[in-house]
N, C-alpha and C positions, 0 to 999 in steps of 0.2 A: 504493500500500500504506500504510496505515495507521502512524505515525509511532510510534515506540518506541526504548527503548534497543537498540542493536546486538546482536539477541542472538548466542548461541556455536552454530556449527552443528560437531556431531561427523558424520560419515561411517560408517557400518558397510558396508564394502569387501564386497560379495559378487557383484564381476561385475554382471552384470542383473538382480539381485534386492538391488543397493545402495539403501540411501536414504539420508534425514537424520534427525538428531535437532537439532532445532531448541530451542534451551534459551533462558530470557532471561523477564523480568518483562514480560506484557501480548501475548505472540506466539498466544495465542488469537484475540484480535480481527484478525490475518491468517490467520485461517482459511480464509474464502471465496477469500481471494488463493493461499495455497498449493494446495489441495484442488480450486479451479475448473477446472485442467487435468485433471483424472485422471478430474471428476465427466463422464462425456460423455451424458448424460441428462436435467443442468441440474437434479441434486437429489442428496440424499445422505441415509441411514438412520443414525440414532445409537440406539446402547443406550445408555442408563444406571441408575444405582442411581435410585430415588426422592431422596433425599436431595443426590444432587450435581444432578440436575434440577433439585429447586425452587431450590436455591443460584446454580446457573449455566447451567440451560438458555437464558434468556432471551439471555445475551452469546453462547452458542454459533449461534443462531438469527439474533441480532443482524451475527454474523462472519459467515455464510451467506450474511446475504440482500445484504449488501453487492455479494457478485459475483452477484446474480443466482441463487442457488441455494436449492430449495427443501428442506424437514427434514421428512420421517416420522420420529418420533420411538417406541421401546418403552421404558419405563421397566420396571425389575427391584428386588423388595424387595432391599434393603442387607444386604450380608453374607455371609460365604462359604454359607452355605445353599443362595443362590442360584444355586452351581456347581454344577449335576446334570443328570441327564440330562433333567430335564421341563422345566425352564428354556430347554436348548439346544433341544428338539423346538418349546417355544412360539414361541423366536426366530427358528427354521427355520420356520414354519409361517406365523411375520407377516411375512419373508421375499416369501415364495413369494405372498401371499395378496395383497403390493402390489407383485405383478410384478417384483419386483428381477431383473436378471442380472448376468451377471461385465459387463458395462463398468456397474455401478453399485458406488456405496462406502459403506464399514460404517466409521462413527467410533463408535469405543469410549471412551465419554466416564464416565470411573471410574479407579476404583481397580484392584488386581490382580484381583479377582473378577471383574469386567464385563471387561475387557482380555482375560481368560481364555478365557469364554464368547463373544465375540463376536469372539474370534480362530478359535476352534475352529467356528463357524457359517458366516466369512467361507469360510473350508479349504474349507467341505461343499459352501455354495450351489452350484450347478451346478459342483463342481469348483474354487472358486476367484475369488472377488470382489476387488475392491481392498480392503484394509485399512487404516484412517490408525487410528491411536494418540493419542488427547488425554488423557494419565493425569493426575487430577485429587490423587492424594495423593503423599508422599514416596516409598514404597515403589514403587509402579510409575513413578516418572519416573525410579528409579535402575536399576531390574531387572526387573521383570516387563515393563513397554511394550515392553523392546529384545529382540531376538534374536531373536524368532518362536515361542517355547514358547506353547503353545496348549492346555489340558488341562480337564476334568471330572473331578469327586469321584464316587468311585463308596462304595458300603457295603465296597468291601474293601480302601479307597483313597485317598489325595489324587492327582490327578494321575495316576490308572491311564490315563484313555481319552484321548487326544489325540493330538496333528499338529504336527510343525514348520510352521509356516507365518508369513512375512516381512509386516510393513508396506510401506507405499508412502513412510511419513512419520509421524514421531513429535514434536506440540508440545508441550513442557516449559515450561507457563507458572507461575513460581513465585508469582504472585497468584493462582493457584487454591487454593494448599497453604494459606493464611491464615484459612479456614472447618474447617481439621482441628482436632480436638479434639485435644490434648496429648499425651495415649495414641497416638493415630496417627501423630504426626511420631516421638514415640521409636521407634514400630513400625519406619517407616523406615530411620531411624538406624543400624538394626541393618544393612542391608542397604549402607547405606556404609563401615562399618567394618569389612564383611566384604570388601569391594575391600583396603582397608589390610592384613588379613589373612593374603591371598593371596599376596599379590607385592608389596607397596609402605610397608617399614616407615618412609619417611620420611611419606606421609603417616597413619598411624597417630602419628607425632609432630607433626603440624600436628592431626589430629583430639583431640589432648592438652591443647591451647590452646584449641582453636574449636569443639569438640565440643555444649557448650553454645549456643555460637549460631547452629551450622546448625541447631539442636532449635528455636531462638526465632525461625528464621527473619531472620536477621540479612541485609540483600539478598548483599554480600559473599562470607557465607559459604554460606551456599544456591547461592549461584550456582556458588563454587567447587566445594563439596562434589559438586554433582549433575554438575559437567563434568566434573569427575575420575571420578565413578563411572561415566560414561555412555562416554568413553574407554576406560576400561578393561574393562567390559563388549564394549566394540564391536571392539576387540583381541580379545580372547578368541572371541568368534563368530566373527570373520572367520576366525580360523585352524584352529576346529570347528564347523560349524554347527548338525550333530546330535550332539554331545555323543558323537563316537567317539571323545575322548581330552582334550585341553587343559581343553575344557568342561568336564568336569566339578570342573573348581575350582571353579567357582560353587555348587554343591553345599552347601560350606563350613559346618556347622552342619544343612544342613537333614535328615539323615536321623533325626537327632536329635529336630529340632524337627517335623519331619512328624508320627512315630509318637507326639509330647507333644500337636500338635493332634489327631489321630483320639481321643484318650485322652478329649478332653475334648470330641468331634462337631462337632469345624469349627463352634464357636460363638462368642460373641460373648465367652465366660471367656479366651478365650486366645487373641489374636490371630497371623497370621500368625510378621510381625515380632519379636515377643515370644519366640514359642518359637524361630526360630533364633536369636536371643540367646545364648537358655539353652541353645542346641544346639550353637552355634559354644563354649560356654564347656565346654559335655561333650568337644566335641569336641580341645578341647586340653589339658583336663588330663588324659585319655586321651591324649594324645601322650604327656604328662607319667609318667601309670603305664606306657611301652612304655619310657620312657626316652630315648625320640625326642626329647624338648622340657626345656630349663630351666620348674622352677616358675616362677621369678619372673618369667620371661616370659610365662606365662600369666598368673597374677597380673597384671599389668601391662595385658593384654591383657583384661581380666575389668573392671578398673577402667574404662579407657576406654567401657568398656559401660555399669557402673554409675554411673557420674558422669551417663551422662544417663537416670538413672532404670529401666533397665531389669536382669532379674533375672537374675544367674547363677546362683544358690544356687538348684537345682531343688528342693530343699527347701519355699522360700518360692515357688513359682511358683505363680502361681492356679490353678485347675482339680483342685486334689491332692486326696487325697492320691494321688498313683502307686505303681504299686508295682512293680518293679524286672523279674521273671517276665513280667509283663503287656508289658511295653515290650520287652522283648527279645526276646518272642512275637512280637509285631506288628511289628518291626525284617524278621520273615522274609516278609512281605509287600513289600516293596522290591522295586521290577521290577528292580532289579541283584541281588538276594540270591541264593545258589544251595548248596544241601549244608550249612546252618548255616553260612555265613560271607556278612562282606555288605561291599562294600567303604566304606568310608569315609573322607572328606578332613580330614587327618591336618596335624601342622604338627614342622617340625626348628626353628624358630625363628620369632621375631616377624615376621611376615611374609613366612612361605617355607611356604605352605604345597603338599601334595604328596597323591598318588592312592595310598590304603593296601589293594591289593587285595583282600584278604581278610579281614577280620577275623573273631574266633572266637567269635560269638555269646553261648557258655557266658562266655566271658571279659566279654564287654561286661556281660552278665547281672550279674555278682558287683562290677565297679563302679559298676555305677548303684545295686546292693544300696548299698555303701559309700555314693554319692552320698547315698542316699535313710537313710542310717543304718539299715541294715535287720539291717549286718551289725557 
């Protein structure tokens, strides 16, 4: 195997449907090493964006051929666009077309978009192909790569149509992250600082310090940030895996930030990352107007965000203007939503957050009004 710093392998505990999250600078290039046992065809299928291909298809191909293994490759325009249903039919269709079966393997070599879509394909193929995970940005090596969420955007929708379904193995190579554009590591970011969030306000006090240089890619701290995230994600699945309860802490911001992306068509104004930012930051000073939360915990909690450049003040947030009616509309499109209430993950304190059953639509409606100064 190919000589590297020792990386950090996390566990996600699910019985016979465990694997690893292999985390660590340059574990790309044991690709062919890890992935050679599972390929038993002596080849393997990668999706990716256009744009992570030209960047890195060559070293993915290069890790392959080492053990012996050969790459069909599909390339997909960059972008959440490219989560839809004609995307997944094409990827089903190229699939089918170079004979793939379940003993052959689908590397999703991208971001959360590609991760998505070629999770939800892998589900379909006849039932069930091997899945490996090579997420190539910050955002999917902390959260989207792990757990098995597998989903398409529909028109009524982020995430309407999809599958639980497990990797075989997950490579977290942080010299992949070093080609992202600035905007895409803070995207990220967000998605770390919503682990601190939940359950862990010491490191919310380490992300206080070093917040900035997990964003600059600091090796130290990249490496820490994404092993603590990938931990604690991997805790949390183990103990729900379809999100009938624990899970949906992960949640944390995004029902917020879903309904701010549809606002602006899952385009390139508003990235993922970006809107739950702004959604985890809705989300707790709405703790704040239940009285469930100190301000200046949230406050605190808002900075940590905005010190690495990302927006709470949905005021300032691209894509606007919003308007407060509009958002609370499309809030009842939430596959959880039910009778005008929709539940939402809620916070008593700086990193305690918790499952707020119900919440009352009308009411969200007249603080986002306030949020958006409407009122």
């Amino acid at each position: 195997m190919t000589q590297i710093p020792e990386p950090t392998i996390v566990r996600v505990d699910l019985g016979e449907r465990s694997y690893d999250i292999v985390i660590g600078r340059g574990v790309l290039s044991q690709l062919g090493e890890r992935v050679g046992p599972l390929a038993k065809r002596g080849r393997i299928f990668a999706v990716s964006d256009e744009t992570v291909w030209s960047l890195h298809g060559e070293a993915l191909k290069a890790a392959a051929g080492e053990a012996g293994l050969s790459v069909e490759t599909m390339p997909v325009p960059a972008g959440e666009a490219s989560k839809n249903w004609q995307q997944l039919g094409r990827l089903l269709d190229w699939l089918l077309d170079n004979e793939a079966g379940r003993d052959d393997v689908l590397i999703a070599f991208g971001g959360g978009v590609v991760g998505d879509l070629a999770g939800l394909a892998a589900s379909l193929l006849k039932r069930g192909m091997t899945l490996v995970q090579v997420p190539t940005t910050l955002l999917a090596q902390v959260d989207s790569a792990v757990g098995g969420k597998t989903a398409v955007n529909t028109s009524h929708g982020k995430n309407l149509i999809g599958a639980f379904y497990q990797p075989s193995l997950v490579l977290a190579d942080s010299a992949l992250l070093e080609t992202l554009p600035v905007r895409e590591r803070q995207a990220g970011y967000a998605e770390v600082v919503k682990y601190g969030l939940i359950d862990a306000p010491d490191f919310i006090a380490w992300l206080e310090l070093n917040g900035e240089k997990v964003v600059a890619l600091q090796a130290e701290a990249i490496a820490h940030a994404v092993a603590v995230s990938c931990r604690a994600k991997a805790r949390i699945v183990a103990q729900d895996e379809q999100e009938g309860g624990v899970r949906a802490l992960l949640n944390l911001g995004h029902t917020f930030g879903h309904t701010l992306e549809a606002a602006t068509g899952y385009g390139s104004t508003l990235l993922h990352g970006e809107a739950v930012a702004t959604g985890m930051a809705l989300a707790l000073r709405y703790s704040v107007r239940l009285d469930l939360m100190r301000g200046q915990d949230a406050e605190r909690a808002c900075r940590v965000l905005s010190a690495s450049g990302l927006v709470t003040d949905l005021k300032q947030l691209p894509g606007g203007p919003y308007i407060a009616a509009d958002l609370a509309e499309a809030m009842k499109q939430d596959k959880k939503s039910r009778g005008g209430r929709v539940p939402l993950i809620l916070a008593s304190d700086l990193g305690r957050a918790f499952i707020y059953p119900g919440a009352d639509l009308s009411d969200v409606a007249d603080f986002l009004a306030e949020e958006l100064g409407e009122s």
